[in-house]
C-alpha positions, 0 to 999 in steps of 0.5 A, a space after each residue: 630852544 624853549 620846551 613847555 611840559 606838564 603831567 597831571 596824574 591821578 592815583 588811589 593807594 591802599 593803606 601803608 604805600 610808599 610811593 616814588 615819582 620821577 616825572 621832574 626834569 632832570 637837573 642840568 647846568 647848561 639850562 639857561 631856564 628851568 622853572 617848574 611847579 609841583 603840586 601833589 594833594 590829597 583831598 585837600 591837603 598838601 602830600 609831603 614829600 621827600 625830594 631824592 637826587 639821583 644820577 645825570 640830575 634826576 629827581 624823585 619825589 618820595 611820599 608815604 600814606 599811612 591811610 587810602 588816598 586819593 591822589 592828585 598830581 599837577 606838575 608843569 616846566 619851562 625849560 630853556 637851553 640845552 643840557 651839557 652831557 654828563 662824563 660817566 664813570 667808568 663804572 657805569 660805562 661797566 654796568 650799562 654792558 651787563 644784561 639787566 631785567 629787561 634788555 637780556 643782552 646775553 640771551 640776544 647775543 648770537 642775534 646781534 652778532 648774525 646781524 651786526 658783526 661787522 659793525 661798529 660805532 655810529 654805524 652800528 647804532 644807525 643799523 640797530 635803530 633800522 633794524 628794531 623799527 622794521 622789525 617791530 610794529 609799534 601797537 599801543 597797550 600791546 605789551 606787559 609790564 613784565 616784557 623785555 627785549 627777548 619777549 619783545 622779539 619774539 612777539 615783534 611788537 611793542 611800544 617805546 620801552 619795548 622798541 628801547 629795550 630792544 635796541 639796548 639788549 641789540 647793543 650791549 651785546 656787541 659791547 656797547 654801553 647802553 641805557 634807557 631814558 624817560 623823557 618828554 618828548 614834543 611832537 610824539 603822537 600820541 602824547 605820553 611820557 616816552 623812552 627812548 635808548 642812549 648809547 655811549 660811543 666815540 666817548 659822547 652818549 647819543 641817542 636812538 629811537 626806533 619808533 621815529 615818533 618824535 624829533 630827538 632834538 626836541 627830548 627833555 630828560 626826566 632819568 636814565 637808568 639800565 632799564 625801566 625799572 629805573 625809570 618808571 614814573 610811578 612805583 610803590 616800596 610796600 602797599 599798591 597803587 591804582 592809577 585813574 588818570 593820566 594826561 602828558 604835554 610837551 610843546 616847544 616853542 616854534 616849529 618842531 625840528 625834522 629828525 635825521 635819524 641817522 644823525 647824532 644827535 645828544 639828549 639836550 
């Protein structure tokens, strides 16, 4: 499968920002093709940047502004194959049961077992993509940054990060490890980067998205992390930042697949 995406950004910093980007895609040995092109300028100049390697393959571009700037960011990828999943350690399988900022497993633990208990494995996982799609409503700009799974509930709506964070928050409780992943996704409408949750049963990670709104098939990993704070596309360490414009493609090459949901399907 050949997958085509790009994401042109525009910000504004204030003096002394240190900015980190993750919208490359994620390194992976089982591409046959990944060719990519990167360009972030202010005015007229080329920003330096600092490349950080970090867990399954992903990178994140580092760049400082001494002065205000404005910013300018042009990146496009080709990628052909599919990924071969990573084996994770168990310390990580350790840490993605924990609660985390955003997916509050102890607090949604009595909710998961009254709706869950007797479920295990993809059976399980089938039953929380269900539940979390018919138990949101998917309205665009409808949450906060600052929102996790229990907020999400109790509002019952939300967009990707929420619907993700909430199926996450779902499973850790019944023990499963359970993470986020920022991804391109060909065929989502409207078209933006996406987060969708992975959960790691009968020794594979697999993939769930409550929101339905793309073919998983099709997803390309950019990170994964506990939540989205390891995974925002755009942060500051010091200073602040406005985000002016923002646009997102991802196509592949030939007729989208139709997504089973409840199938098992891996992010390739």
């Amino acid at each position: 499968m050949e997958r085509n995406v790009s994401a042109r950004i525009q910000f504004k910093t204030v003096a002394n920002t240190k900015v980190a980007m993750s919208i490359a895609v994620a390194r992976n040995s089982g591409y046959t093709r990944l060719e990519e092109h990167l360009s972030v300028r202010s005015g007229d100049q080329d920003v330096p940047l600092k490349v950080l390697e970090g867990a399954n393959g992903s990178i994140t571009h580092y760049m400082e502004f001494a002065e205000p700037a404005d910013v300018s960011v042009e990146y496009t990828a080709s990628v052909e194959g599919r990924a071969i999943p990573e084996d994770p350690s168990t310390l990580e399988l350790v840490t993605l049961v924990r609660p985390s900022r955003y997916a509050e497993s102890d607090r949604l633990l009595p909710t998961s077992y009254a709706e869950f208990g007797g479920l295990h494995g993809m059976e399980l996982l089938d039953a929380v993509r269900t539940w979390v799609n018919q138990e949101l409503r998917y309205v665009s700009g409808s949450s906060r940054g600052t929102d996790g799974a229990v907020e999400t509930l109790l509002h019952r709506r939300g967009v990707c990060r929420d619907f993700a964070h909430l199926a996450i928050a779902l499973l850790r409780a019944k023990d499963v490890p359970a993470r986020l992943a920022a991804v391109y996704a060909p065929g989502l409408d409207p078209m933006d980067f996406h987060a969708v949750a992975e959960a790691h049963v009968n020794g594979q990670w697999h993939v769930i998205d409550p929101t339905g709104l793309a073919p998983r098939e099709t997803l390309l990993r950019i990170c994964a992390g506990r939540d989205s704070s390891d995974t925002a596309f755009l942060s500051t360490v010091g200073g602040s930042l406005v985000l002016n414009r923002m646009s997102v493609t991802a196509v592949v090459n030939g007729n989208l697949p139709v997504d089973n949901p409840g199938a098992a399907v891996i992010i390739g």
